[in-house]
ROMAR-865497 format. One line per 5 residues: for each residue y, x, z of C-alpha. Coordinates in Angstrom, 3 decimals. Layout:
<sites>
Y,X,Z | ...;
</sites>
This chain:
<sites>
57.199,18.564,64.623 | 53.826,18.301,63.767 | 51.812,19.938,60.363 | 50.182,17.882,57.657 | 47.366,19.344,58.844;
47.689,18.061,62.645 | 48.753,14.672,61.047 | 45.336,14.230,59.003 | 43.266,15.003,62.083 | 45.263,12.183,63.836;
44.240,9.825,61.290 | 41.223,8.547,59.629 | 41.574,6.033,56.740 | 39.473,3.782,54.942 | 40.529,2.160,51.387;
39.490,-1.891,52.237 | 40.323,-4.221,49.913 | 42.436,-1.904,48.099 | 44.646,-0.894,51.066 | 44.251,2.464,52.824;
43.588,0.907,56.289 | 43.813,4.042,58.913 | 43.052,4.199,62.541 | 43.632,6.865,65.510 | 41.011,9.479,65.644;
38.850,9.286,68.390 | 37.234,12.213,70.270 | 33.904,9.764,70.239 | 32.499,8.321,67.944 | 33.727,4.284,68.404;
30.811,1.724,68.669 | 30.279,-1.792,67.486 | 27.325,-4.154,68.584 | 26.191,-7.340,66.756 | 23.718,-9.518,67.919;
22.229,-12.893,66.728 | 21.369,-14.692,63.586 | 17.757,-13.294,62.498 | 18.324,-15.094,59.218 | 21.613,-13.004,58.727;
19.686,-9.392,60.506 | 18.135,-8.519,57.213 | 21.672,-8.381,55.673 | 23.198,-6.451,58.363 | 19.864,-3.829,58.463;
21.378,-3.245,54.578 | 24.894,-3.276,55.873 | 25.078,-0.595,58.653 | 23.692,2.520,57.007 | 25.986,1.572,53.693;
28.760,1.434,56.174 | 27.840,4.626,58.234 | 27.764,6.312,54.882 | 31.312,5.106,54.357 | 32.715,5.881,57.881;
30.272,7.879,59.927 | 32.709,7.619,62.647 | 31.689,4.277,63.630 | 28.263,3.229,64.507 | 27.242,-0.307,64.478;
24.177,-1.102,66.654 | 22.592,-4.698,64.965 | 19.905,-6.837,67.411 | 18.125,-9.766,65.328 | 17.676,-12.365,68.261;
19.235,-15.261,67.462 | 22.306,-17.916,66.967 | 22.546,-19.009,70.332 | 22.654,-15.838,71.486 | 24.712,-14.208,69.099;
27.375,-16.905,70.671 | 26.708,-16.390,73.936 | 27.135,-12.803,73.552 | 30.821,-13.273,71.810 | 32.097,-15.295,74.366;
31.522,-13.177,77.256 | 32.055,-9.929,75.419 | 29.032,-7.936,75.505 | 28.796,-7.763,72.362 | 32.125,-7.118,69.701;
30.086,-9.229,67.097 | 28.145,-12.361,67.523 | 26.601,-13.817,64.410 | 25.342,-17.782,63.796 | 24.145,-19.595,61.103;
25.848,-21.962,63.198 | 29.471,-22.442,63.714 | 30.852,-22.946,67.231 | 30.737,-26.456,68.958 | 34.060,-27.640,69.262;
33.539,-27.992,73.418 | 32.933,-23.966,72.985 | 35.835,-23.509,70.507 | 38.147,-25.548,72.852 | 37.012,-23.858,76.001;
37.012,-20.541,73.979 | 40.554,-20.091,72.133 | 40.022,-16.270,71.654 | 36.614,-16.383,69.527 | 37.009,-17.028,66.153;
34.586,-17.738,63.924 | 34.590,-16.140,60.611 | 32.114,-16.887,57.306 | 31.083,-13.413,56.166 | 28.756,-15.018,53.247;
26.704,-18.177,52.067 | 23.455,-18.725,52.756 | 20.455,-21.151,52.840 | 17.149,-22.355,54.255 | 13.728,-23.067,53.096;
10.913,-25.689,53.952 | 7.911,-23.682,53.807 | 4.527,-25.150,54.849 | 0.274,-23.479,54.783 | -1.345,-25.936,52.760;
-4.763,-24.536,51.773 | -5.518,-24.771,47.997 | -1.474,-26.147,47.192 | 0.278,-23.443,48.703 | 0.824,-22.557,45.075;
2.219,-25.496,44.285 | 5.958,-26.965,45.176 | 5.485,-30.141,46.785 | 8.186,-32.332,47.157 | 9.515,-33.872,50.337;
12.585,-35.512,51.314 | 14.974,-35.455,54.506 | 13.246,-39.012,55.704 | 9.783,-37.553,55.942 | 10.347,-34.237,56.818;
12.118,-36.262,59.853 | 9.060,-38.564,60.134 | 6.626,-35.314,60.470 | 8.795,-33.875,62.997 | 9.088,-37.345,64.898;
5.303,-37.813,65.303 | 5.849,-40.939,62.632 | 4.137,-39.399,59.946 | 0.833,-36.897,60.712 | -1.094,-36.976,57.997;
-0.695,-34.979,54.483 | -1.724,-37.721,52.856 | 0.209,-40.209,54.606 | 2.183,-42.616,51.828 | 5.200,-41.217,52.445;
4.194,-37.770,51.225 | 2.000,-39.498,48.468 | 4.560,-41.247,47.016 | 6.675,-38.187,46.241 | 3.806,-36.253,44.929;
2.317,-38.496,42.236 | -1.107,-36.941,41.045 | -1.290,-34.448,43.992 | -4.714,-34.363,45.518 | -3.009,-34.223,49.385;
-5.449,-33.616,52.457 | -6.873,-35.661,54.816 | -5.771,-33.012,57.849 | -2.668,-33.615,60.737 | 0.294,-31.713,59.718;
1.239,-29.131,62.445 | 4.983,-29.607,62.511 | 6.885,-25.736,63.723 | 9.900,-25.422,65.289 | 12.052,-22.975,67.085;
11.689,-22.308,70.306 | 14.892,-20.428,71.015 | 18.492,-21.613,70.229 | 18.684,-21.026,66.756 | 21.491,-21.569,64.195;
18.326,-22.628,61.672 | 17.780,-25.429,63.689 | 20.954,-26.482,63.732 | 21.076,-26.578,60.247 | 17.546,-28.103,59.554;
18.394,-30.545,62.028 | 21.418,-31.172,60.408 | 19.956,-32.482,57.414 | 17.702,-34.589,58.812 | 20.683,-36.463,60.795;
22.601,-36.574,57.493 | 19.780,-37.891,55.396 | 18.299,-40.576,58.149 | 20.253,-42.696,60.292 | 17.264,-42.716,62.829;
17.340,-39.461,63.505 | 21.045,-39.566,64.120 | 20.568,-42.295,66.556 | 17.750,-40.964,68.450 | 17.766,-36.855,68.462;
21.268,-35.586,66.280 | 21.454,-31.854,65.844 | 22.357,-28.356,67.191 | 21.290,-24.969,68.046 | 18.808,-26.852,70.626;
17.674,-30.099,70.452 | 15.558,-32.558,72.382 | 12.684,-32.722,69.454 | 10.107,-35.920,70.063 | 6.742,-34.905,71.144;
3.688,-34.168,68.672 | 0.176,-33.485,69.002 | -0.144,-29.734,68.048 | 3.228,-28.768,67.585 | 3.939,-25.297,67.676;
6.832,-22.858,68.403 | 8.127,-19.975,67.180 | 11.140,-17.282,68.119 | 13.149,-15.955,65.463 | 12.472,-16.521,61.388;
9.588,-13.597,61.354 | 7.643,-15.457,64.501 | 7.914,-18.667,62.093 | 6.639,-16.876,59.451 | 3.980,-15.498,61.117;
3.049,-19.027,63.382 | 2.977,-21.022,59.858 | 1.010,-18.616,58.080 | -1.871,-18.235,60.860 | -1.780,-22.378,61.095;
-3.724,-23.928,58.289 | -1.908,-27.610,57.567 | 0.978,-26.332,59.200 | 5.387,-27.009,58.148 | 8.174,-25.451,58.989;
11.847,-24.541,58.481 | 12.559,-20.696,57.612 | 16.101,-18.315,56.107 | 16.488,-17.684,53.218 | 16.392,-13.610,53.803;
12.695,-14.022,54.794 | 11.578,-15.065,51.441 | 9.501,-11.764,51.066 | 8.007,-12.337,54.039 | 7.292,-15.552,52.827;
6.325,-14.792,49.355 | 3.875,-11.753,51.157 | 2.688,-14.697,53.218 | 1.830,-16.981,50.431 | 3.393,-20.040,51.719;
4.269,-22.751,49.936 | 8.210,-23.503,49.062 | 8.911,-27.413,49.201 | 11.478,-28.474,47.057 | 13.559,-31.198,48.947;
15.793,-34.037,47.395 | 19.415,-34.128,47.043 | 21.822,-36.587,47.530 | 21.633,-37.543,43.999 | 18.046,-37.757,43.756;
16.883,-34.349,42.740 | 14.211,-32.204,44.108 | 15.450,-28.650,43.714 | 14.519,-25.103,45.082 | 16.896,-23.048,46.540;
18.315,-20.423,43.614 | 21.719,-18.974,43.403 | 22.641,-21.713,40.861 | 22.023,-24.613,43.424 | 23.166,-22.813,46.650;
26.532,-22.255,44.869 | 26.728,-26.100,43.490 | 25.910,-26.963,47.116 | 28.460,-24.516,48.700 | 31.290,-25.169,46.138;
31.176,-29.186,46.116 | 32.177,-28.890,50.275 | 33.419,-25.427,51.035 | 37.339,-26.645,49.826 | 37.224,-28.660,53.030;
37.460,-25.966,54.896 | 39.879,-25.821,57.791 | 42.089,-22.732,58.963 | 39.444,-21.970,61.696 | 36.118,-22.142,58.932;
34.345,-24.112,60.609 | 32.627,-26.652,58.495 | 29.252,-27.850,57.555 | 27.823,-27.085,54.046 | 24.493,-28.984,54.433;
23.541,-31.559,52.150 | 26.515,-31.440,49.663 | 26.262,-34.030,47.232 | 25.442,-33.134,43.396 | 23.052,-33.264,41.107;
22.576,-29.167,41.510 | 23.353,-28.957,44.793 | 20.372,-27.801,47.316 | 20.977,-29.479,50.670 | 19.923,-26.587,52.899;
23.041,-24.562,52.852 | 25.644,-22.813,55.129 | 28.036,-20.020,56.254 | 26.250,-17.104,57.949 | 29.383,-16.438,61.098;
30.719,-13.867,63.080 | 32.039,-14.947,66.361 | 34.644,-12.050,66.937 | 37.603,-12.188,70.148 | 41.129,-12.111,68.680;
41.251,-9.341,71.913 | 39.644,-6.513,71.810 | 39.743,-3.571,74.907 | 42.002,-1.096,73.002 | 44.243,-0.803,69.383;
40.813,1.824,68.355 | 38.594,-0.766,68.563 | 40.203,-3.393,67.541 | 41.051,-1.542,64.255 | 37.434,-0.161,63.641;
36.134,-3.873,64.176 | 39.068,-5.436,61.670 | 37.750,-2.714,58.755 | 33.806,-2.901,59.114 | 34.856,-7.204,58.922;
37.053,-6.572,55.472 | 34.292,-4.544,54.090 | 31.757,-6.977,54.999 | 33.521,-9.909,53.200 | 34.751,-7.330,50.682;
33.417,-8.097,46.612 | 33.032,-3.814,46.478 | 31.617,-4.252,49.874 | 29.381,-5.786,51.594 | 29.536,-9.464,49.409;
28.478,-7.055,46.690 | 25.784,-8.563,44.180 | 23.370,-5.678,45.888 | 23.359,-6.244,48.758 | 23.352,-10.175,48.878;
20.952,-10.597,45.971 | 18.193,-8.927,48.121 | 18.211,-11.726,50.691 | 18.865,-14.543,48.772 | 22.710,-14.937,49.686;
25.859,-15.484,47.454 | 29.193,-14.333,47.877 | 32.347,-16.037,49.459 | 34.239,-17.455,46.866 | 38.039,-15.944,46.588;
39.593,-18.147,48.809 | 37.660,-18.686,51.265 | 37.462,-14.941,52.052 | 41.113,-15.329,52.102 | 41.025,-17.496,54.905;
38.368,-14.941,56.169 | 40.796,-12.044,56.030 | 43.146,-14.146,57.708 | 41.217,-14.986,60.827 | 40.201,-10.863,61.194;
43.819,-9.696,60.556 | 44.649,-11.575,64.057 | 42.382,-9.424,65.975 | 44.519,-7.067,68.318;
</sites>
């Protein structure tokens, strides 16, 4: 019969949402690698040494590269965490059965744009001609369009250098997103996801990852572009400008934690069992239409029970309200909690994973 004593060394245990969760003691130390969302990397660079702190046992290696990879890298398990600002197609989530994909927190996106002289000043722009600059349509600053929702605004005479992503990113998917729910034209012709087909424009640029649009917007004078939320340091260090973009009701609003939430709580109880759903352009008077879940695209199966137990706690603390959806650690990049049930459905999903 064994002691106490040889019965603690066979366990270690971790309180997670109030429960004492405890796994096998390994003779290594277990690892866990993320990779994916750069909008959701400054989060997780907060995340692991608070965890390691917590369980020094496990170390979590996190790779900002980006949604499409972060997907990728789930389904064909080389990596035990793949994170999106995107959630799965339904082609991958039918062809996929054992990824699920689980909201860890709420987050958002921001127009930003290098207007010398205005930078300082919000303008405001809509989902139609943000689509229009991005469809060639629309190429001046001072073009009507952008006149008309900028009363009084001395605008430039200079083309507008639209940015984009280069890579598969889950920020286009949601930028695009809102331009195919705010004009039926760019539904017809382009749609959205991770990748699209985007319409040719003279001087266009591209960028990798939310720092490399940063960085291409601020060295291009007259330039736009779509950037995370988490970046808004870099943004602020930057000096870009912050648009703020119309509603569904007819608002211009910036993102804040006030309008993410009315954004995030007018469509988040439609979400199904498996969480994936769209939070962009939530109608509202509040609501800020550049909104969405930040994902982890976890297999149900994992190699062995140690693994699979170490990945179900770091999840729970992630999604935890003492955890990781603490105030402290979300405030810094600009996110907001899960409300209460949907980090219900949340624990749900990661309580399957064997």
């Amino acid at each position: 019969m064994r002691s106490a004593a040889e019965m603690r060394n066979l366990l270690r245990c971790l309180p997670v949402l109030g429960i004492l969760a405890c796994t096998p003691a390994m003779a290594a130390d277990l690892v866990l690698n993320e990779t994916g969302s750069t909008l959701l990397y400054p989060l997780f660079q907060q995340w692991v040494p608070a965890y390691a702190a917590l369980r020094p046992e496990v170390k979590i290696n996190a790779a900002g590269t980006n949604s499409g990879a972060g997907i990728a890298a789930a389904i064909d398990g080389s990596v035990q965490i793949g994170t999106s600002d995107a959630y799965m197609s339904d082609e991958d989530a039918e062809r996929n059965k054992q990824i699920i994909s689980v909201p860890l927190a709420i987050s958002a996106q921001t127009v930003n744009y290098n207007l010398p002289g205005l930078n300082a000043k919000p303008l405001k722009l809509d989902g139609p001609t943000i689509a229009a600059i991005y469809a060639g349509r629309v190429r001046q600053w001072d073009d009507p369009a952008i006149a008309a929702l900028n009363p009084g605004t001395a605008l430039p005479h200079d083309a507008i250098v639209p940015v984009r992503r280069g890579d598969a990113s889950g920020d286009t998917f949601v930028f695009t997103q809102f331009l195919d729910f705010s004009t039926q034209r760019w539904e017809d012709a382009i749609g959205y996801g991770t990748t699209v087909k985007w319409p040719s424009v003279d001087g266009e640029k591209q960028a990798n990852g939310n720092k490399g649009m940063v960085d291409t917007i601020a060295a291009t004078p007259y330039s736009i572009g779509y950037v995370g939320i988490s970046f808004r340091p870099t943004i602020e260090e930057a000096r870009l400008g912050t648009a703020l973009l119309k509603n569904q009701s007819g608002r211009f609003v910036t993102p804040t934690p006030e309008t993410i939430s009315a954004g995030a709580s007018v469509l988040d109880p439609r979400t199904p069992p498996d969480e994936r759903l769209s939070l962009v352009y939530a109608p509202g008077e509040r609501s800020y239409p550049l909104v969405n879940y930040e994902y982890a695209m976890v297999s149900l199966h994992q190699p062995d029970a140690a693994k699979a137990a170490a990945l179900r706690n770091f999840l729970l603390w992630a999604i935890a309200v003492d955890g990781g959806n603490a105030t402290k650690f979300l405030d810094a990049v600009g996110f907001i909690p899960l409300p209460d049930f949907i980090r219900a459905m949340s624990e749900k999903q990661v309580n399957r994973i064997r």
